[in-house]
C-alpha positions in Angstrom: -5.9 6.2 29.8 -6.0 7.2 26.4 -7.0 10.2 24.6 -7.0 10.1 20.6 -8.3 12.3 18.1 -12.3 12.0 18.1 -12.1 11.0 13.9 -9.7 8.2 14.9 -12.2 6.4 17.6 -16.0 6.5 18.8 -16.6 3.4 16.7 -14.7 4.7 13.9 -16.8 7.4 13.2 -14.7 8.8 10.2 -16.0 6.6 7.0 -12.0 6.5 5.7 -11.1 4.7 8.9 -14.1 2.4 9.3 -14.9 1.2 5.6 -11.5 1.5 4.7 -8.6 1.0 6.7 -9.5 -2.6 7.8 -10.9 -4.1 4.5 -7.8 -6.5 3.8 -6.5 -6.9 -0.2 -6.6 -9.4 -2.3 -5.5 -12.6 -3.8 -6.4 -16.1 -4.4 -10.2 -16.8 -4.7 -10.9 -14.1 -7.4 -6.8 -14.5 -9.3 -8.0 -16.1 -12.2 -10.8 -13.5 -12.5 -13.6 -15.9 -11.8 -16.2 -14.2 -9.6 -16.0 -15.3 -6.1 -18.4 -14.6 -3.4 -15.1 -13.4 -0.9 -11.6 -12.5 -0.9 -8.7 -13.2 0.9 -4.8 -11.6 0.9 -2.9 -14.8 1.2 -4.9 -18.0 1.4 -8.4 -19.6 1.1 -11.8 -18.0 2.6 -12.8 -19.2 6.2 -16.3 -19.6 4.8 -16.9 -20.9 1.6 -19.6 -19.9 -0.8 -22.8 -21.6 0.7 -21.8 -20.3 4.4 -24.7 -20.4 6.4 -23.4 -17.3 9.5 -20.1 -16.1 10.7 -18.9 -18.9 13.8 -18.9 -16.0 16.4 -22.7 -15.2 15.9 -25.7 -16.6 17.8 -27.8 -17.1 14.4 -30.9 -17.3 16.0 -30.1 -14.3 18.8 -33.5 -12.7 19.4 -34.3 -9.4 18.2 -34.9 -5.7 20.1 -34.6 -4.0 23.5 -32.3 -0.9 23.5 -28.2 -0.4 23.4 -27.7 3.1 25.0 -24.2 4.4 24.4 -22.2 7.6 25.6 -19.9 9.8 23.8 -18.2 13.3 25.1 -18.4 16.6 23.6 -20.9 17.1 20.6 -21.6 17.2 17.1 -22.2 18.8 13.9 -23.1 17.1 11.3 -24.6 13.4 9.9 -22.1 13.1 7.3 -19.1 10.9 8.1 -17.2 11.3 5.1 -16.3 15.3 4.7 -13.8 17.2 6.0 -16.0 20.0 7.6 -17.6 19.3 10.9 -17.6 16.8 13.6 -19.6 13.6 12.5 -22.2 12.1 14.8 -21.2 8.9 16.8 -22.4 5.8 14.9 -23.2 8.1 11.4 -21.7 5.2 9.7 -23.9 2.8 10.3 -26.6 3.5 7.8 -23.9 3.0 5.4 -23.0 -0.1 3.4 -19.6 -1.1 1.0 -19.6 -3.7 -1.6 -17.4 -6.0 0.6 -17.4 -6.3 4.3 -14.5 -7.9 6.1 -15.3 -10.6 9.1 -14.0 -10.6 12.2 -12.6 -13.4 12.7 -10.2 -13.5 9.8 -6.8 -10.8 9.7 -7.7 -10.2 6.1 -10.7 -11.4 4.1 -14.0 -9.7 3.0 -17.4 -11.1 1.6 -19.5 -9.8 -0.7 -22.5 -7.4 1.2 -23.7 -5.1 -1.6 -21.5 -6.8 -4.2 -22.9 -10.3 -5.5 -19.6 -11.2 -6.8 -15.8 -9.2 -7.3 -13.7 -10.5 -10.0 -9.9 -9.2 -10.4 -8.2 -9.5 -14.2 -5.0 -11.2 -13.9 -2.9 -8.5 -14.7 -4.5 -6.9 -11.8 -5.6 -3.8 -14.0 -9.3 -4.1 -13.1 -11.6 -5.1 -10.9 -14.8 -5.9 -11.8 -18.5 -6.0 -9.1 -21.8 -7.6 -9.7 -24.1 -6.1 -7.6 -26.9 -8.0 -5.6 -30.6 -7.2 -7.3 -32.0 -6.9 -3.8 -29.9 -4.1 -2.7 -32.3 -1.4 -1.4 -31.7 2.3 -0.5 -33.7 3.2 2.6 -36.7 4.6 0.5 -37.3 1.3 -1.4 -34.9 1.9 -4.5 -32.2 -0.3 -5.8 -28.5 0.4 -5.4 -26.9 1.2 -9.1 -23.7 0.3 -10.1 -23.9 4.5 -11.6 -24.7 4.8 -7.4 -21.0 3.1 -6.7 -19.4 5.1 -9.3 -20.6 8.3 -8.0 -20.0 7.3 -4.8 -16.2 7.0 -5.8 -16.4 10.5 -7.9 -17.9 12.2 -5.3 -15.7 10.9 -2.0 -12.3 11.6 -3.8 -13.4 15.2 -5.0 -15.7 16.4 -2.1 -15.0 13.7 0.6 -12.3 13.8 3.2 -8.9 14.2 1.4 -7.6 10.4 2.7 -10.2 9.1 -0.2 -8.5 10.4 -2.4 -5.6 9.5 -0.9 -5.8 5.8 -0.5 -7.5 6.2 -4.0 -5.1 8.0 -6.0 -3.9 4.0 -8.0 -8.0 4.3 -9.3 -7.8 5.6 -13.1 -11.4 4.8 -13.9 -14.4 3.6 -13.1 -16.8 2.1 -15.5 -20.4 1.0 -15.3 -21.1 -1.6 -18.0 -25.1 -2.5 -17.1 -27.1 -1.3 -13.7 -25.7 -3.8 -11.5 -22.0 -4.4 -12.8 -19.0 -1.9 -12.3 -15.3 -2.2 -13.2 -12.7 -0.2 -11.7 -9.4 -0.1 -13.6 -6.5 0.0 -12.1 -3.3 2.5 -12.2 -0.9 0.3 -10.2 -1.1 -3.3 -10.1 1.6 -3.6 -7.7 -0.7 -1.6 -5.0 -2.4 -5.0 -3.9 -4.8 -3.9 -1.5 -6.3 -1.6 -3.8 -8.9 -3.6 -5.1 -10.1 -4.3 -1.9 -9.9 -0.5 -0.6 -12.6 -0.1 -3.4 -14.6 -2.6 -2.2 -15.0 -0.8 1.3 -15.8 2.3 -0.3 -19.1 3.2 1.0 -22.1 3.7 -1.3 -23.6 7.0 -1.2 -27.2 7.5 -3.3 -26.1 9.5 -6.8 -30.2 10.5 -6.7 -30.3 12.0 -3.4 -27.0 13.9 -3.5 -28.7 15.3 -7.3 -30.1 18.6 -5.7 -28.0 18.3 -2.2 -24.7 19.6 -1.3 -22.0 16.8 -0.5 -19.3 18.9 1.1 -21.8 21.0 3.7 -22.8 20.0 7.2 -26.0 18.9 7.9 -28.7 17.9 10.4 -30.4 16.1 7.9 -30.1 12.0 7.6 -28.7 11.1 4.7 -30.3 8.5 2.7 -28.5 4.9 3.8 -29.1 1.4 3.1 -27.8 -0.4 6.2 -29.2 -2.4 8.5 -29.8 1.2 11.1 -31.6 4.4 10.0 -31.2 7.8 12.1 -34.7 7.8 13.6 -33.6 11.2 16.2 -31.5 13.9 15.8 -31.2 16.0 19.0 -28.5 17.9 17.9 -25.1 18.0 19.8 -27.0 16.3 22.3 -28.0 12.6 21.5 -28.7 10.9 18.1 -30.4 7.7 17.9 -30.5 5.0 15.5 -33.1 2.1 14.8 -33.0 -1.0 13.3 -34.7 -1.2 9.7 -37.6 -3.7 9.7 -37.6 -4.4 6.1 -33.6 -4.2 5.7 -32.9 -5.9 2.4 -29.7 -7.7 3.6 -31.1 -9.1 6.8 -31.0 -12.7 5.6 -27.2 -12.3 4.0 -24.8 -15.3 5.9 -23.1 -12.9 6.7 -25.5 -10.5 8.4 -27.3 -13.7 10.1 -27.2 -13.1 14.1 -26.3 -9.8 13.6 -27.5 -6.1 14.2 -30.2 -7.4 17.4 -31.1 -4.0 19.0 -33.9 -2.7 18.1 -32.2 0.9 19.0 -28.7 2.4 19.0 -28.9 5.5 20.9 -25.5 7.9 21.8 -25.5 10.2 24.6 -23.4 13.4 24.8 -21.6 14.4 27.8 -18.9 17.5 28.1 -16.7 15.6 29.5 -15.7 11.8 30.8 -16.2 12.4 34.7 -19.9 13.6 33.9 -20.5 10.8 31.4 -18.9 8.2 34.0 -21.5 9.6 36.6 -23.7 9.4 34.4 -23.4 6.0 33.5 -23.7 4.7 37.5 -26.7 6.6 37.3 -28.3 4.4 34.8 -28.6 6.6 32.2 -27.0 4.6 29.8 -26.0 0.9 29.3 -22.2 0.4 28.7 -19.0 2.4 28.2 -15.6 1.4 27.5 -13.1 2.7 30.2 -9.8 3.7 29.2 -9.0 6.0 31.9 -6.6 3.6 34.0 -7.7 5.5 38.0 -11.3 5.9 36.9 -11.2 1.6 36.3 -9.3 1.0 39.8 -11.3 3.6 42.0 -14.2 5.0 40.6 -16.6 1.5 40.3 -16.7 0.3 44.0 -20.2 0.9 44.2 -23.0 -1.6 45.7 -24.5 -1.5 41.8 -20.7 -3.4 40.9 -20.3 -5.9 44.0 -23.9 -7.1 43.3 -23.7 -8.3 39.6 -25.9 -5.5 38.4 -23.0 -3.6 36.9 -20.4 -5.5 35.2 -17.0 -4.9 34.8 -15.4 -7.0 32.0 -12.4 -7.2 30.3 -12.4 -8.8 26.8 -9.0 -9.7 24.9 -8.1 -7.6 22.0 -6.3 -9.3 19.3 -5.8 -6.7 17.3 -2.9 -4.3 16.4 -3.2 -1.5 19.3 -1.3 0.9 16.9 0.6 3.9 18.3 -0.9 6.4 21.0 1.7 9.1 21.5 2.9 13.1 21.9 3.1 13.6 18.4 5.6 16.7 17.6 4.3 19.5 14.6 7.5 18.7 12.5 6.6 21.5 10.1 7.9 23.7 12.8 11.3 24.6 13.2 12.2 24.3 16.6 11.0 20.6 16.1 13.1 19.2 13.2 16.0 18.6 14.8 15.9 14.4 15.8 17.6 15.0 18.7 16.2 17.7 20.2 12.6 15.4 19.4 14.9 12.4 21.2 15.6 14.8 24.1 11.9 15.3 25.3 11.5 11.5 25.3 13.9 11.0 27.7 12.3 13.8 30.1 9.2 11.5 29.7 9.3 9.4 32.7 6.1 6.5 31.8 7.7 4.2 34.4 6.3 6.2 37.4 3.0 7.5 35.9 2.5 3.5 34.8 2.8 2.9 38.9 1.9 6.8 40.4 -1.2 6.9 38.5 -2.4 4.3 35.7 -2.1 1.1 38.5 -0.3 -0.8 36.6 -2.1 -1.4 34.3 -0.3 -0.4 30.6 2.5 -1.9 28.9 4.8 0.7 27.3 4.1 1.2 23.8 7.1 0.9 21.2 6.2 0.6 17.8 3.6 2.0 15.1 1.9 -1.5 15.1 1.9 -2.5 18.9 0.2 -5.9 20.3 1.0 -7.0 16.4 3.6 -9.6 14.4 4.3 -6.1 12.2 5.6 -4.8 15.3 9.6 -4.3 14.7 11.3 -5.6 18.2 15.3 -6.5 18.1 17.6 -5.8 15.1 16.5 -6.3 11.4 16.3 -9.4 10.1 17.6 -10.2 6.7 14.4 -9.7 5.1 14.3 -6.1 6.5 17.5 -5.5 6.0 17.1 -6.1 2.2 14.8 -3.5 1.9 16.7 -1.3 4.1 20.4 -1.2 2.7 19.4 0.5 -0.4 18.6 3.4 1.8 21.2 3.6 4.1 23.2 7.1 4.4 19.8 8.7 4.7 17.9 7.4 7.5 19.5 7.2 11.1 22.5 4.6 11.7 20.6 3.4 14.3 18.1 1.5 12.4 20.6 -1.2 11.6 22.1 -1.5 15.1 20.1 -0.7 17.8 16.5 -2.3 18.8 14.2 0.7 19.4 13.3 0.7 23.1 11.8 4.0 24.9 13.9 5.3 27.5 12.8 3.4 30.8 13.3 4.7 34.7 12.5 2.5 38.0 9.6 4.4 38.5 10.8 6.0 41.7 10.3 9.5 40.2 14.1 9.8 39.8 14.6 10.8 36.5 17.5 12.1 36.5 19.8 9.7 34.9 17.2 10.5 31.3 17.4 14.1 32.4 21.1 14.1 31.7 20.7 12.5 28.2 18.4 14.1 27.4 20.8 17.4 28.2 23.2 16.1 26.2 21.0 15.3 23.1 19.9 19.5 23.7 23.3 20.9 23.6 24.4 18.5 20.3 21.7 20.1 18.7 22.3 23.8 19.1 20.5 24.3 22.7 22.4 25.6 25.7 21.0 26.5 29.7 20.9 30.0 30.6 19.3 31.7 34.0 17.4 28.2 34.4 16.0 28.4 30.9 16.8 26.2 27.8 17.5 28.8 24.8 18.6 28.8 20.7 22.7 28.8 21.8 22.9 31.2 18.2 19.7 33.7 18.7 19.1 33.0 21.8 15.3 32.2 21.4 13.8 30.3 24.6 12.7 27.3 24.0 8.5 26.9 24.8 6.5 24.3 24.1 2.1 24.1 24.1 0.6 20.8 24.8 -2.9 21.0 23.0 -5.9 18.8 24.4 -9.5 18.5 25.2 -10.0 16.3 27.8 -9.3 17.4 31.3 -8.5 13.8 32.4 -5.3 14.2 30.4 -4.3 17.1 32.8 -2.3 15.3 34.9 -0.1 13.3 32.6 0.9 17.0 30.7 1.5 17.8 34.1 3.9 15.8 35.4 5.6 15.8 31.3 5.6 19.3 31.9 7.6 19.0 35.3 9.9 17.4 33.9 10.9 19.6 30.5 10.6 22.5 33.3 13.8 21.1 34.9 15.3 20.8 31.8 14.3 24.6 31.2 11.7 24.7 28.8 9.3 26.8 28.8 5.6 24.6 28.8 2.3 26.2 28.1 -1.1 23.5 28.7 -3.8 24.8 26.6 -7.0 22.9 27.1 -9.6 23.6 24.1 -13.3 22.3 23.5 -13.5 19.0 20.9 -14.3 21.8 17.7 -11.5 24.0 18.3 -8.9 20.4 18.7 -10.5 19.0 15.5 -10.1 21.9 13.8 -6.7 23.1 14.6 -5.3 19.6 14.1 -7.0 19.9 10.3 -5.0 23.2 9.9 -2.0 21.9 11.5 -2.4 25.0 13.8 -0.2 22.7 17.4 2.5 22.2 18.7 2.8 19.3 20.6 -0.4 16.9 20.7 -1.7 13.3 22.0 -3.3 11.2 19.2 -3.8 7.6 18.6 -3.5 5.9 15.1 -4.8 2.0 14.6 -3.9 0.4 11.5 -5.5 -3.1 10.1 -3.9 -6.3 10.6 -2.8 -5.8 6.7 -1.8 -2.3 6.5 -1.4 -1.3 2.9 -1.9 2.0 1.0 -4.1 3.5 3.4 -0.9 4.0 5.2 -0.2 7.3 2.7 -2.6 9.5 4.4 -0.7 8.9 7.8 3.1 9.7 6.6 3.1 10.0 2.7 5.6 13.4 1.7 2.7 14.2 -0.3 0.6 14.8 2.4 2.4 17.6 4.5 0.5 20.4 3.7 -2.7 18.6 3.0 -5.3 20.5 5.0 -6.9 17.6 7.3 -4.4 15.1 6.6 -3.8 12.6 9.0 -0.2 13.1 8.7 0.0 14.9 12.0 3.5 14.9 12.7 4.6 16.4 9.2 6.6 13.5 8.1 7.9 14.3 4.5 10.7 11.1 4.3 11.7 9.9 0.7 12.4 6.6 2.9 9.5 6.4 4.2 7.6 6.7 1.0 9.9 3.6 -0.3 8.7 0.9 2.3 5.2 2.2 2.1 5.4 1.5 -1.8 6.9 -2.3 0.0 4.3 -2.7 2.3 1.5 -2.2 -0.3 3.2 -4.5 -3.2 3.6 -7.3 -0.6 2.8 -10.7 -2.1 2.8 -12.5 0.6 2.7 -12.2 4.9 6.1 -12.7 5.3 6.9 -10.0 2.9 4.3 -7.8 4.7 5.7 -8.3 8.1 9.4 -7.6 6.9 7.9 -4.0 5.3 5.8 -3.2 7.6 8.7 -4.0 10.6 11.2 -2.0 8.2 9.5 0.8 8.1 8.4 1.1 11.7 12.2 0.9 12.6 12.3 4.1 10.0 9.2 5.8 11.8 10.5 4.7 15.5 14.1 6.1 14.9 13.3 9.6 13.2 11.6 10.3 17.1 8.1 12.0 15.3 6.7 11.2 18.6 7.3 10.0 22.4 5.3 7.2 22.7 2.8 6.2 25.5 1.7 3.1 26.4 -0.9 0.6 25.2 -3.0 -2.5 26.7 -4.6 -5.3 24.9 -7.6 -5.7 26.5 -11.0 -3.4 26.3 -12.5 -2.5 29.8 -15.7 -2.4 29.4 -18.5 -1.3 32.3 -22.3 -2.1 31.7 -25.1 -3.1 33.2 -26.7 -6.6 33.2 -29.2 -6.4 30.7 -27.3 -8.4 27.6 -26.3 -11.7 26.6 -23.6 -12.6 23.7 -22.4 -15.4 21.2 -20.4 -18.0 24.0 -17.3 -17.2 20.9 -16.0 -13.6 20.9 -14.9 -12.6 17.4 -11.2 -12.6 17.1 -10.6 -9.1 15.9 -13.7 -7.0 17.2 -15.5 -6.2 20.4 -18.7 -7.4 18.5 -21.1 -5.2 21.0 -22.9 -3.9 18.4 -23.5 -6.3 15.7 -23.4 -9.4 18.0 -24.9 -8.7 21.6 -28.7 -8.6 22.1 -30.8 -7.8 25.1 -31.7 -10.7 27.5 -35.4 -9.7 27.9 -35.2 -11.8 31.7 -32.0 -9.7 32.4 -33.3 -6.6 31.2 -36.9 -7.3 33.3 -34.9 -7.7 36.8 -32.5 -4.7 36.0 -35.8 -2.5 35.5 -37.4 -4.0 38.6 -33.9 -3.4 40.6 -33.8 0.2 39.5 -37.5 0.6 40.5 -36.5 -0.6 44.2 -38.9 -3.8 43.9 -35.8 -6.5 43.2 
């Protein structure tokens, strides 16, 4: 089961976390400041300059049929990179960045819009050639004056982690209409290069007499490989494939983008969508509620090949889903009282009660990952953590961070007594059965804030258990506006959200636990984490110079994160379960680090004829 914050998942739908996060920084191929035709963070390209496709592509995969998709809740606008609204599923598609990463490689990127990228050996500046066949949707070329407003306008008017993630940018300078130089604050932020290079392109000429920062129904003017073709709105929007799309023949795009149509559903919630799918109203959905996988399939469609059930590996870091605590408020920024919940949290027994098995426990910001801190600090994280020490918690140098565990019997009473303990160290004493302030006398109440019923029952039975500890619990079930919008005020208490970070985190991290970020309306920063420690080793993760320094910063500061209890984590799988009916066919190689559904599976016209006569009763 998992339940994340809508801006964080369906397909990446914010542009900070999709063109962003994952593009990887760089060294190597462009050092010297030749042009290069890719980059890579700490060793040679997979794919050299005269690359003819990516390995895990069927280059000659045949083109058209439909890939119908589901979502819950609904929608507001078709810009993905403001603050205001809810963005449609898929509204980054039309959109393209001078560098695309593959997905096959933890951290390299090739040039899509960008001809060449060169970086100046003191790593002040970093200069793009753009391709002369770069088209906008309505036939004209893509400026380098279009990338530099692209930058102005997303760091002034776009979602604030642009300007985040941004900030080491002092200028950008257009030296002809298809070259552009950005020049660099901070060479020691290393990725930072490469964060520009996923900056998505908006059109200077069509924002001219239009309103960045506004919602709207309208489809923006993209140059991708998919164009909105439907807007039905809240209800569906639907995406086709450009016939004339200028980067079709790219290596890179080369067995790519096959459906003819993208098309995303909107249900109100995931039992009516699941329905929905056995219905046949759409094609494929990615399950992540454990009991729906285990019980809720064993139909004929399923046992007769007509509906598949598949599980594909996921090599990529699963990142942290957890109850995140609102740190800004005071009964909250005590660590132990934080510590105290998680020991009322009894995983063990949901994990066997109610999820079948099938999660591991989750125990670090950079789960199913080698940044993943596990055992004591090794000498290359203690290095960077000594400085420090006297203001971060002892137990970062002597104890391995491990969630509080139970034999799943629903017994919990062993954690209930620590967790007692941990209460009455930090100021909290039993009265009449309820947990109060031991100096004003103030009961202790928590609200759990969510939007999706499915999550009812694991509240529930958290709730049970801070009951018999005396807290006072309140569930408060809103629609997907009212959760997107209290989270951007900060306006919670207790919450369930899931971060996923790239396989070479750098500055991006800043929006997620950056001081600087608190009060930031919209910041991802949920928990409130304002750490001058924490600010150190995300300065170390983003100077990294090479992977094993990266690993020892990122471990180093997940022990820092894990140990200041922000949140009680959850639990984590590194698989995707996906359910779809029989209708596609796909590269025989999976790409590494992607699902690779929608830029690498196509429609099996034989398939897709017997599925239609099956459904029509004449099989």
């Amino acid at each position: 089961m998992r339940l994340s914050r809508r801006r964080f998942v369906q397909g990446s739908a914010v542009a900070v976390a999709s063109s962003m996060a994952p593009v990887p920084h760089l060294v190597g191929s462009a050092a010297a400041e030749e042009a290069a035709h890719g980059l890579s963070l700490f060793g040679d390209l997979k794919y050299g300059p005269d690359f003819a496709h990516y390995e895990y592509v069927a280059a000659n995969a045949p083109k058209g049929g439909v890939l119908h998709l589901a979502t819950v809740d609904t929608y507001s606008t078709l810009n993905p990179f403001t603050l205001k609204g809810t963005s449609a599923a898929g509204a980054g598609l039309p959109f393209e960045s001078l560098l695309e990463g593959s997905a096959d490689e933890a951290d390299a990127a090739y040039g899509l819009v960008a001809r060449s990228v060169a970086l100046a050996p003191d790593r002040r500046s970093v200069r793009f050639v753009l391709r002369p066949e770069a088209r906008w949707h309505d036939g004209t070329p893509i400026t380098a004056r279009d990338v530099a407003f692209s930058f102005e306008i997303l760091t002034t008017e776009g979602h604030p982690a642009y300007a985040n993630q941004l900030a080491g940018v002092d200028r950008v300078e257009t030296t002809g209409d298809r070259e552009v130089t950005f020049h660099l604050a901070d060479p020691d932020n290393r990725k930072l290069p490469l964060i520009v290079g996923g900056l998505s392109i908006v059109s200077e000429a069509y924002y001219r007499d239009r309103a960045f920062g506004e919602t709207t129904m309208e489809p923006p003017l993209g140059s991708g490989a998919y164009r909105i073709a439907k807007v039905d709105p809240g209800r569906s929007v639907t995406y086709e494939r450009v016939a004339d799309y200028w980067g079709a023949e790219l290596p890179l795009n080369v067995g790519r983008y096959n459906f003819e149509t993208i098309v995303y559903d909107y249900y109100r919630d995931r039992t009516v969508l699941v329905e929905a799918l056995k219905a046949g109203e759409f094609d494929l959905h990615e399950e992540f509620t454990s009991k729906v996988w285990a019980t809720q399939y064993d139909i004929p469609a399923v046992e007769e090949g007509w509906l598949v059930k598949d599980v594909l590996k996921d090599n990529t870091p699963s990142g942290v889903q957890a109850f995140f605590f609102n740190t800004r408020l005071s009964k909250f920024r005590d660590r132990r009282m934080r510590e105290a919940f998680a020991y009322a949290f009894d995983f063990d027994w949901l994990n066997k009660n109610q999820f079948y098995g099938l999660y591991d426990r989750m125990a670090s910001y950079f789960e199913n990952s080698e940044l993943a801190a596990r055992g004591l600090p090794s000498e290359a994280e203690l290095a960077l953590l000594e400085p420090h020490r006297g203001a971060m918690p002892e137990e970062v140098f002597t104890k391995a961070f491990v969630p509080p565990a139970t034999d799943g019997s629903g017994n919990n009473r062993r954690n209930l007594r620590a967790a007692r303990a941990l209460l009455e160290e930090a100021g909290w004493v039993t009265k009449e059965r309820k947990l109060v302030n031991a100096e004003t006398g103030e009961p202790m109440t928590v609200e759990f804030l969510y939007f999706e019923p499915t999550f009812e029952r694991i509240y529930a039975a958290f709730a049970r258990s801070l009951e018999r500890l005396g807290v006072g619990v309140k569930l408060r079930l809103v629609d997907g506006a009212q959760y997107e919008e209290r989270l951007k005020t900060h306006d919670f208490e207790i919450t369930t959200i899931r971060f996923v970070f790239s396989l070479s985190p750098g500055a991006e991290l800043n929006s997620f636990f950056a001081s600087s970020t608190v009060d930031q309306v919209g910041s991802f920063n949920i928990a409130g984490i304002k750490d001058p420690v924490v600010d150190a080793l995300m300065a170390e993760v983003a100077a990294a110079t090479d992977r094993p320094s990266l690993i020892a910063a990122a471990r180093a500061l997940d022990r820092v994160l894990l140990w200041g209890h922000y949140m009680i984590p959850q639990w984590y799988k590194g698989a995707h379960h996906l359910v779809y009916w029989n209708k596609f066919d796909r590269p025989a190689l999976k790409p590494r680090y992607a699902r690779g559904i929608i830029d690498t599976w196509w429609v099996d016209r034989e398939k897709d004829d017997a599925l239609r006569a099956y459904r029509e009763g004449t099989a």
